[in-house]
Backbone as a chain_set.jsonl record, in Angstrom:
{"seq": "XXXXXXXXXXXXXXXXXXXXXXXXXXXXXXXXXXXXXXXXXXXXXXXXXXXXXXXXXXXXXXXXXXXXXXXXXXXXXXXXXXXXXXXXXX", "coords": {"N": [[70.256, 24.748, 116.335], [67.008, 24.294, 117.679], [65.772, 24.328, 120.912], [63.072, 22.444, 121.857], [62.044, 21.392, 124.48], [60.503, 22.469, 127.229], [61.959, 24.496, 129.709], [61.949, 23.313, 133.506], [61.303, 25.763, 134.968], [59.52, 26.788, 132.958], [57.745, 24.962, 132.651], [56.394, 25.1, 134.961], [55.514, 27.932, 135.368], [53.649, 27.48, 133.441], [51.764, 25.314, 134.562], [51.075, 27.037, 136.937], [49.467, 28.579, 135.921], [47.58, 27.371, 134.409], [45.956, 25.767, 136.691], [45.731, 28.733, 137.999], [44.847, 30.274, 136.657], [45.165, 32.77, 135.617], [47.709, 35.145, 134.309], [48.696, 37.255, 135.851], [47.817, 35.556, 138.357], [48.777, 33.664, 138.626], [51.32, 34.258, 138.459], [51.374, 35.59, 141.31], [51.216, 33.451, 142.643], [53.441, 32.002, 142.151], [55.513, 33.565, 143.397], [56.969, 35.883, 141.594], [57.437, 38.494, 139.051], [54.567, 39.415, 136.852], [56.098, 39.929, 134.251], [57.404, 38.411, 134.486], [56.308, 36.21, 134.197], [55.465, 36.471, 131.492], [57.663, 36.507, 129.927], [58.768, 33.527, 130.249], [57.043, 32.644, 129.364], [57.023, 33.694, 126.126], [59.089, 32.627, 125.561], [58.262, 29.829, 125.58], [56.438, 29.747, 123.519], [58.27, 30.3, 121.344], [59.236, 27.783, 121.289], [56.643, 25.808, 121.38], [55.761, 26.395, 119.202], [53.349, 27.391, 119.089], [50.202, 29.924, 119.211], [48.488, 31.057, 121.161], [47.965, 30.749, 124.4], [46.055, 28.968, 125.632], [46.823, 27.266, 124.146], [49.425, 26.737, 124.274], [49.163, 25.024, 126.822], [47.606, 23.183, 126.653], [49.277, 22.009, 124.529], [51.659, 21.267, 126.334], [50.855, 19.695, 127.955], [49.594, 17.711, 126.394], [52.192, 16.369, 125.409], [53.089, 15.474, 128.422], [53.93, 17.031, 130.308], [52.662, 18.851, 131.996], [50.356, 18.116, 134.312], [47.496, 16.296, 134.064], [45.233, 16.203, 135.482], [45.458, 19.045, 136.683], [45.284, 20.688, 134.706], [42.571, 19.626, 133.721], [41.03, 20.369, 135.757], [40.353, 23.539, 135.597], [39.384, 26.433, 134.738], [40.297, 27.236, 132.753], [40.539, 25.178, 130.259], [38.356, 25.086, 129.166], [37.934, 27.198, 127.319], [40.191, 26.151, 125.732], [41.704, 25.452, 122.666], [40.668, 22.601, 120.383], [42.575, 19.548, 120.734], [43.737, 19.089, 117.688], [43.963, 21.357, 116.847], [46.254, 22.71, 117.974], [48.639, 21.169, 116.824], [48.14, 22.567, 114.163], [46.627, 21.152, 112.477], [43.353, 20.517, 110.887]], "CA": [[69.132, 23.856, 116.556], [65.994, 24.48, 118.677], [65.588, 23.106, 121.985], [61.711, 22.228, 122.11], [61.464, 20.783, 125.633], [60.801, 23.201, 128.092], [62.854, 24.0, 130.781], [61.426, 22.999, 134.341], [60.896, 26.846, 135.45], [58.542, 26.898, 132.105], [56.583, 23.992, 132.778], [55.921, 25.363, 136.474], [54.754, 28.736, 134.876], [52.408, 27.046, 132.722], [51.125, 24.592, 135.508], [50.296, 27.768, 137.692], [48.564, 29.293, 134.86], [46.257, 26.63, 134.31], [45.716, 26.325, 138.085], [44.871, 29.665, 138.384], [43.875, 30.755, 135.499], [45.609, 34.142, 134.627], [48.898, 35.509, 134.278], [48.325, 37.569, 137.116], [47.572, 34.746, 139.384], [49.941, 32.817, 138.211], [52.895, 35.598, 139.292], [51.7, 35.974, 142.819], [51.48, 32.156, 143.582], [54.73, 31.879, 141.924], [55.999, 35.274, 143.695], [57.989, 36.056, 140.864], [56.362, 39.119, 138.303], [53.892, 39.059, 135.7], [57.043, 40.444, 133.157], [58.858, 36.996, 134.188], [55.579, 34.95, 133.271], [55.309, 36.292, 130.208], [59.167, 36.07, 129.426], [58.576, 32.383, 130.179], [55.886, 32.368, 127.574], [57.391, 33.887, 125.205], [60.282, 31.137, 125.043], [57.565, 28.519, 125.343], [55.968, 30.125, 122.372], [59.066, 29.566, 120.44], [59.511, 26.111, 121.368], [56.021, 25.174, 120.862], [54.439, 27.003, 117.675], [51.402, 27.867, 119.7], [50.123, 30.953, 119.313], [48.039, 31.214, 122.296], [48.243, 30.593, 125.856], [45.431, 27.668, 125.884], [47.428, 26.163, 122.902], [50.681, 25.982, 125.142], [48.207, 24.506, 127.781], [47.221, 21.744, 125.52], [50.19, 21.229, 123.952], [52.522, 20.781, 127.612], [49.355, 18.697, 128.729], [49.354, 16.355, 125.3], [53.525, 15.874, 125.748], [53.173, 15.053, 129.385], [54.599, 17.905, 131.149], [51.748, 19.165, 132.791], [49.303, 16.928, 135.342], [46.093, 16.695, 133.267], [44.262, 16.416, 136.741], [45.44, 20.39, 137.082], [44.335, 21.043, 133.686], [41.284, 19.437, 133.587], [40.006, 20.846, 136.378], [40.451, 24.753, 135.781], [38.28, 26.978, 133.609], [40.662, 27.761, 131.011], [40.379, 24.618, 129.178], [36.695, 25.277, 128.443], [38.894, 28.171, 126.2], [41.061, 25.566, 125.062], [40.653, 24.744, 121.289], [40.71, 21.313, 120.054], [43.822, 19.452, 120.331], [44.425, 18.938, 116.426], [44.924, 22.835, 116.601], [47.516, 22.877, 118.681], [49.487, 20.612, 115.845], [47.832, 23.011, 112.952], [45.766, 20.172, 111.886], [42.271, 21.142, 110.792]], "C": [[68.315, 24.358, 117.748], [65.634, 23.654, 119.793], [64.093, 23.358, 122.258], [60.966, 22.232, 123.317], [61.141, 21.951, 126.577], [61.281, 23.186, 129.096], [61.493, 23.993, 132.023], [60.607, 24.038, 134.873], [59.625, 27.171, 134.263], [57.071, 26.495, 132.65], [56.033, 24.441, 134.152], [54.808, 26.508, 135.894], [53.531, 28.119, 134.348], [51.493, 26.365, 133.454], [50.258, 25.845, 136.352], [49.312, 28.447, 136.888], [47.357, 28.451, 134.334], [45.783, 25.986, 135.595], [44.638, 27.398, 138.264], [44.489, 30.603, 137.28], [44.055, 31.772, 134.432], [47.343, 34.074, 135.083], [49.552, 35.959, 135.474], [48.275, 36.573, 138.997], [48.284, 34.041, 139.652], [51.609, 33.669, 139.23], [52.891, 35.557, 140.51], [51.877, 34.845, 142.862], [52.897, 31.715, 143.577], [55.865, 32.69, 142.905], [57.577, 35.78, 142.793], [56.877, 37.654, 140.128], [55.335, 38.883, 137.045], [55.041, 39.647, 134.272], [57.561, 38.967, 133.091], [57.632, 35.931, 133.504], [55.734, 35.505, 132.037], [57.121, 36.315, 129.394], [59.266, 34.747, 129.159], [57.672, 31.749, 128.951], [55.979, 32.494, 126.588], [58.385, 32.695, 124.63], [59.097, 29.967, 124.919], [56.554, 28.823, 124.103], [56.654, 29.626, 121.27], [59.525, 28.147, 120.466], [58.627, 25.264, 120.814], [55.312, 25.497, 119.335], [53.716, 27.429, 118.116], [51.837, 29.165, 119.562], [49.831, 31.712, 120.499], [48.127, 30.373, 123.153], [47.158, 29.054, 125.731], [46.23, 26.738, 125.036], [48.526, 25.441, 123.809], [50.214, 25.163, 126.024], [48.555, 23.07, 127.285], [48.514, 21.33, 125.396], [51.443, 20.692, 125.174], [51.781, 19.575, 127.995], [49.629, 17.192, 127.769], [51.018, 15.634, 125.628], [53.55, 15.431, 127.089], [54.065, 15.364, 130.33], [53.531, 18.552, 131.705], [50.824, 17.92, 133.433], [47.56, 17.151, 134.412], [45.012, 16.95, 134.699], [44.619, 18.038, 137.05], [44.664, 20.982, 135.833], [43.28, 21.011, 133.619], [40.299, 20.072, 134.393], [39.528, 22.846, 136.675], [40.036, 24.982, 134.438], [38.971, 27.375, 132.39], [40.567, 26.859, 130.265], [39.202, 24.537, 128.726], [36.875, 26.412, 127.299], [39.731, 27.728, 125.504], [40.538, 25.258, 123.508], [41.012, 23.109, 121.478], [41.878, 21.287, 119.531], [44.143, 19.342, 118.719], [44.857, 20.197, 116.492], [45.525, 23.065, 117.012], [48.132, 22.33, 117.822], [49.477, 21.271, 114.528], [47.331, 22.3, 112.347], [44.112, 20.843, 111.98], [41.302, 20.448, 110.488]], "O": [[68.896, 24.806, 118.736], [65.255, 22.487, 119.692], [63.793, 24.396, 122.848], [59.845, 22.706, 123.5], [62.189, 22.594, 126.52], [61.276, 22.128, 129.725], [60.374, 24.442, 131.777], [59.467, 23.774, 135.255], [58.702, 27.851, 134.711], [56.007, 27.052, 132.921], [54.934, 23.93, 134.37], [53.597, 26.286, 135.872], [52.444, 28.313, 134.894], [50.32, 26.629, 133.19], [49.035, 25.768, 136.471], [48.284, 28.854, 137.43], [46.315, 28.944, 133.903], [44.714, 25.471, 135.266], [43.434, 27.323, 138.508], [43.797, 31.618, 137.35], [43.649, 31.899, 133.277], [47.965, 33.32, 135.831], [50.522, 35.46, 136.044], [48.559, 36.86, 140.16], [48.552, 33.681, 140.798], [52.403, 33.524, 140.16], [53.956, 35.494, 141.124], [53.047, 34.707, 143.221], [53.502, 31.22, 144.528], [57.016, 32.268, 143.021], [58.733, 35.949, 143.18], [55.764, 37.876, 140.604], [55.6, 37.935, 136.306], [54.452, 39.709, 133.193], [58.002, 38.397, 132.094], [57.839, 35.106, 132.613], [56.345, 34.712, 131.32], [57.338, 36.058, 128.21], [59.743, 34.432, 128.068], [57.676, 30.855, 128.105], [55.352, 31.795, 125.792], [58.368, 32.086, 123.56], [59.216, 29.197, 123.965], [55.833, 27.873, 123.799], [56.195, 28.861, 120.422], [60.158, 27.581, 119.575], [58.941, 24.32, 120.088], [54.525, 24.844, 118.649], [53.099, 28.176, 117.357], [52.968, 29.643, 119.651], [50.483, 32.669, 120.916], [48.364, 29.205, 122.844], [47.793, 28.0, 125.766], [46.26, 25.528, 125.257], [48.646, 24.245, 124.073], [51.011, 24.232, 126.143], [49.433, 22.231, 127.488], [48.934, 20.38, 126.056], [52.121, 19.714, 124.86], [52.341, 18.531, 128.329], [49.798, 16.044, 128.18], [51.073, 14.478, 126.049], [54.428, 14.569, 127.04], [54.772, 14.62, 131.01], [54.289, 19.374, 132.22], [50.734, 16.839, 132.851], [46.816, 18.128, 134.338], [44.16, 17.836, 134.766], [43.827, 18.416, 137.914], [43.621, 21.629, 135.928], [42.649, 22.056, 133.463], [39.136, 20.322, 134.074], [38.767, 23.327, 137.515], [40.146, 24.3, 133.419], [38.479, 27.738, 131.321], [40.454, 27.321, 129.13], [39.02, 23.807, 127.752], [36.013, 26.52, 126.426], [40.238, 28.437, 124.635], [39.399, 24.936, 123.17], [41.497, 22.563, 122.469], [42.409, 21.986, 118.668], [45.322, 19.682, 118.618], [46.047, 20.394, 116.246], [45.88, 24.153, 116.559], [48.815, 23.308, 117.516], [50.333, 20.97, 113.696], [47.439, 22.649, 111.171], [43.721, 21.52, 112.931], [40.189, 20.96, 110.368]]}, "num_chains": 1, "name": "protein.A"}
């Protein structure tokens, strides 16, 4: 069975990433590498379905593991699609 939720070190990744915007940016604030964010991403890939990085965004954001006040206010969700696509709804 698949464990969906992400773990805590996920949800941090993803928080700094919509923060600051890149992967990159994300790594130093973290001071971990950009190999471990995207290791992190990759598992949160398989947890959530998303394909892309704004999707996981969205979709941590819609479950209520991310602070929408960090989301909302950083430029990647102007890259975000529309939540139904994060569910594959069209």
């Amino acid at each position: 069975m698949r464990q969906n939720t992400p773990t805590p070190k996920e949800i941090e990744v993803l928080q700094a990433i919509a923060v600051h915007g890149t992967i990159a940016a994300a790594a130093r604030s973290l001071y971990i590498s950009p190999h471990t964010v995207d290791a992190h991403l990759d598992h949160l890939r398989d947890k959530s379905g998303c394909r892309y990085l704004t999707q996981m965004i969205a979709w941590a954001a819609v479950n209520g593991w991310l602070r929408s006040e960090d989301v909302l206010t950083t430029e990647i969700t102007q890259r975000a699609p529309r939540l139904g696509e994060v569910h594959g709804e069209s």
